[in-house]
C-alpha positions as CSV (number, residue, x, y, z in Angstrom):
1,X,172.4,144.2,112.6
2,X,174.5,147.6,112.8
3,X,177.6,147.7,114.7
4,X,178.2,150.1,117.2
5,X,181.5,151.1,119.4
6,X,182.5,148.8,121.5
7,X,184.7,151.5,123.7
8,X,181.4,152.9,125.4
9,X,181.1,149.6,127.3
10,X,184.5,148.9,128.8
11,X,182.6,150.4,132.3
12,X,179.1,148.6,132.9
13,X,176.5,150.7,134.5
14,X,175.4,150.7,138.4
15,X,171.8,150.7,139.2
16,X,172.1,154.2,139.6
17,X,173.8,155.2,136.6
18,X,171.8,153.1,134.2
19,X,169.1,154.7,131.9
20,X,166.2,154.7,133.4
21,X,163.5,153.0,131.5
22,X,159.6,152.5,131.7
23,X,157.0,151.2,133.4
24,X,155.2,150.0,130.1
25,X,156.3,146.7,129.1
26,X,157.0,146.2,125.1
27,X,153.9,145.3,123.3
28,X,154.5,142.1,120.7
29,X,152.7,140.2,118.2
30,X,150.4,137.4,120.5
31,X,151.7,134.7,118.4
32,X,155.1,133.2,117.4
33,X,155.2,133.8,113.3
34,X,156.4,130.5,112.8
35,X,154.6,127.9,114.8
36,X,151.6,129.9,115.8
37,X,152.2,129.4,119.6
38,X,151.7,132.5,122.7
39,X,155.1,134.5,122.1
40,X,153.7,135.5,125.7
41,X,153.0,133.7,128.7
42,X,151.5,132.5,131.4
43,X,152.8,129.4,129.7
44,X,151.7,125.7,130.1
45,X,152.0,124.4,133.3
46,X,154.3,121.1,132.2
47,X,156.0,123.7,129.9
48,X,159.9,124.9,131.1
49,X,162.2,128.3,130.1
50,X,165.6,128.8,129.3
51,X,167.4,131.7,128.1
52,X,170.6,132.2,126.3
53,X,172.9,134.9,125.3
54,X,174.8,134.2,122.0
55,X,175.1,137.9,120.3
56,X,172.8,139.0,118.1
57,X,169.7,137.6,118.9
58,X,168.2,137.6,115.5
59,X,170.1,134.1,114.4
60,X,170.0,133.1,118.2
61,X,165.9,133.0,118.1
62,X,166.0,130.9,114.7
63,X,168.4,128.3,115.8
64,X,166.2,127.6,118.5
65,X,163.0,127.8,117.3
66,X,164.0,124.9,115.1
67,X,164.9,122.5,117.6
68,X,161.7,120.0,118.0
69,X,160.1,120.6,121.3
70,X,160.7,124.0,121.8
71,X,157.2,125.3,122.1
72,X,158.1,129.1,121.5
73,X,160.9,131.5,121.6
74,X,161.1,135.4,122.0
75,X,164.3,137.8,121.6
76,X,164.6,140.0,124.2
77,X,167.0,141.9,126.6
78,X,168.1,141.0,130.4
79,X,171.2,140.9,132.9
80,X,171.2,145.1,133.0
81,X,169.3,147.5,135.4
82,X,166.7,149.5,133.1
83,X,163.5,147.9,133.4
84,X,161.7,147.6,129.9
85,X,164.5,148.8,127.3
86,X,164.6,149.9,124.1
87,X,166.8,148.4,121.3
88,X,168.1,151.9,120.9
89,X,168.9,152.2,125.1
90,X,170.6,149.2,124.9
91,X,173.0,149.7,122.2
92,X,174.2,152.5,124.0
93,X,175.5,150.1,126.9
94,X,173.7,152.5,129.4
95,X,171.2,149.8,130.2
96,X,173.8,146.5,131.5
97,X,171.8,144.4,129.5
98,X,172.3,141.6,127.2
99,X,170.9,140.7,123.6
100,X,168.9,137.2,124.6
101,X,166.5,134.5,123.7
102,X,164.2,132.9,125.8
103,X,163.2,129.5,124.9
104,X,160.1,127.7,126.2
105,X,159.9,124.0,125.6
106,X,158.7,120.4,126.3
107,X,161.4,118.7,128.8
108,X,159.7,115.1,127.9
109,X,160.6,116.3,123.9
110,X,164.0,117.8,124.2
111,X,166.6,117.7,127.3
112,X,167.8,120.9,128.8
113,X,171.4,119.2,128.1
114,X,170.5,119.6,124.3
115,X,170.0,122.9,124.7
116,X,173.1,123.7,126.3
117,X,174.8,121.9,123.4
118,X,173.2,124.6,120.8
119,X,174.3,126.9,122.8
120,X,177.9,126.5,123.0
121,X,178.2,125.1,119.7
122,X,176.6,127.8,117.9
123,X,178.8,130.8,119.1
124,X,182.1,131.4,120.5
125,X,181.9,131.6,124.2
126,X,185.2,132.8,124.9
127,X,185.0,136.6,122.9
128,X,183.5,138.6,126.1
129,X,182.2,141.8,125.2
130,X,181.5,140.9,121.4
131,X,180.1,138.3,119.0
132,X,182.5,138.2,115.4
133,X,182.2,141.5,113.9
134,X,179.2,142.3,116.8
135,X,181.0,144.0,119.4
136,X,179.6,145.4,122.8
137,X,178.2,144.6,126.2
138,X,174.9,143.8,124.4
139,X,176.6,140.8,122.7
140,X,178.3,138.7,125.5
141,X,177.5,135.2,126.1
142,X,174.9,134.3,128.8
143,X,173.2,131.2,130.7
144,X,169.9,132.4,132.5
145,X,168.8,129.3,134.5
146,X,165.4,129.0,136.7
147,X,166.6,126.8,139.1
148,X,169.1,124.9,140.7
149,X,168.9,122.0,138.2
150,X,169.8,124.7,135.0
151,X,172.0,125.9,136.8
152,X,173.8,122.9,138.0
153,X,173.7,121.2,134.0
154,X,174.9,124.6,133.1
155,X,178.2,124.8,135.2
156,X,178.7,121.3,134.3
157,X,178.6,121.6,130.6
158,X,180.7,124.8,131.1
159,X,183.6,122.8,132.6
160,X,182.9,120.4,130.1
161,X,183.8,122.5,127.2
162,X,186.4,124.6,128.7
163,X,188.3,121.2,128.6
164,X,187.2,120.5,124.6
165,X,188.7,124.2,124.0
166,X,191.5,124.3,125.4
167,X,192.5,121.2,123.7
168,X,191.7,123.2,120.7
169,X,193.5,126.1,121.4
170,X,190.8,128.3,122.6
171,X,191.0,130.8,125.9
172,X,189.0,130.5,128.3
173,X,185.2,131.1,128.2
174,X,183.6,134.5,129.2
175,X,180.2,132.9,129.4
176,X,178.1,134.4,132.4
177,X,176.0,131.8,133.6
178,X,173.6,133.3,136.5
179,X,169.8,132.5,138.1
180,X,167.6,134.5,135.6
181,X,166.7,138.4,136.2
182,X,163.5,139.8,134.7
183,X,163.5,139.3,130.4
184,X,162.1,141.9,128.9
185,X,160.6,141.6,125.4
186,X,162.8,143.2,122.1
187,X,160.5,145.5,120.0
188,X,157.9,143.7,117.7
189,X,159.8,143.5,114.8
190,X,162.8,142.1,116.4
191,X,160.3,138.3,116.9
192,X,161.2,136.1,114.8
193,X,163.4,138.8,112.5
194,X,164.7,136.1,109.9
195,X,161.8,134.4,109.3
196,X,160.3,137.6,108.4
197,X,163.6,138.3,106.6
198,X,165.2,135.6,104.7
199,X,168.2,137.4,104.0
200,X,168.3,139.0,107.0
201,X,172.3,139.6,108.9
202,X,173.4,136.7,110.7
203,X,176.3,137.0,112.6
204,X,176.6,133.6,114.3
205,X,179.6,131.8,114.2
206,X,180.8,128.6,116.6
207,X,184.2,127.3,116.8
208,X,183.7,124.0,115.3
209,X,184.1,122.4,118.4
210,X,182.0,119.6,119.9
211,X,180.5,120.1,123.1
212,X,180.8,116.7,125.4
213,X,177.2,116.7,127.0
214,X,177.1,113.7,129.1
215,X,177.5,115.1,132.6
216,X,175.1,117.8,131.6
217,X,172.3,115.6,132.7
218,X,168.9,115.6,131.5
């Protein structure tokens, strides 16, 4: 994915000074590339979403759609103020929004805890504005929850790994972690980029340090 200057983000924009966006929502394929499943919803009734925020989304979407249980995944944008972005807009940092992933996936197959410990031990939560070499509002670190549980496991786990860290030598973690705002779909061939391309760029990276998930709950 192309790196872009990281100096046009330092001020995030108000609702008013963010681009302005579109009334049509992004069209994508109707099915996942690698599991065959709705890449949109309505979803499943017994079915449950998460999103998360770990840089580029394109190695974010495979880590998870990996994980047994997760019944789909789709990269996407959210946290900013233009409604249905382009890639393009969003690089700009004109749009407040973040590079994401939203997972969809069986709670009676894999625990919401499990997710969270993915998620902070594939990336580095404590880089702010950037992801490696990836830098810019677009890449910070995120926790969307749907309800008071998420959120609650999330904040937990949080404090959890602040403590693991620190007694690492880390900073502290820049990891928004608020009740979800709309997700709006990337552009078709951002689904499921590195299953289409192998060799594709990924620019994860975690810190190589455990995440202690037992107050996390379920």
């Amino acid at each position: 994915m192309a790196l872009f200057d990281s100096r046009k983000r330092h001020n995030p924009p108000t609702p008013e000074t963010a681009l302005p966006g579109r009334e049509a929502v992004m069209p994508v394929p109707a099915k996942h590339a690698v599991n065959g499943n709705p890449l949109r919803g309505p979803f499943p009734a017994h079915l449950r979403k998460a999103v998360f925020g770990m840089g580029c989304f394109w190695g974010v979407e495979r880590k998870f759609w990996q994980v047994p249980g997760v019944y789909t995944t789709a990269a996407g944008y959210t946290g900013g103020h233009t409604p249905n972005p382009t890639y393009e807009e969003v690089c700009t940092g004109r749009t407040g929004h973040s590079e994401v992933v939203l997972v969809v996936y069986h709670p009676t197959e894999v625990r919401y805890s499990e997710l969270l410990t993915l998620f902070w031990e594939g990336h580095d939560p404590t880089q702010g504005m950037r992801q490696g070499n990836d830098r810019g509002s677009q890449y910070r670190s995120g926790i969307y929850t749907f309800d008071e549980a998420q959120q609650a496991q999330a904040l937990a786990s949080k404090a959890a790994f602040q403590e693991a860290l620190e007694a690492a030598g880390y900073g502290p973690i820049t990891t928004e972690i608020l009740p979800a705002p709309p997700f709006y779909y990337a552009e078709e061939y951002h689904q499921q980029y590195l299953a289409k391309n192998p060799g594709g760029y990924c620019g994860l990276g975690g810190t190589g340090v455990s995440c202690p998930t037992a107050v996390t709950g379920a």
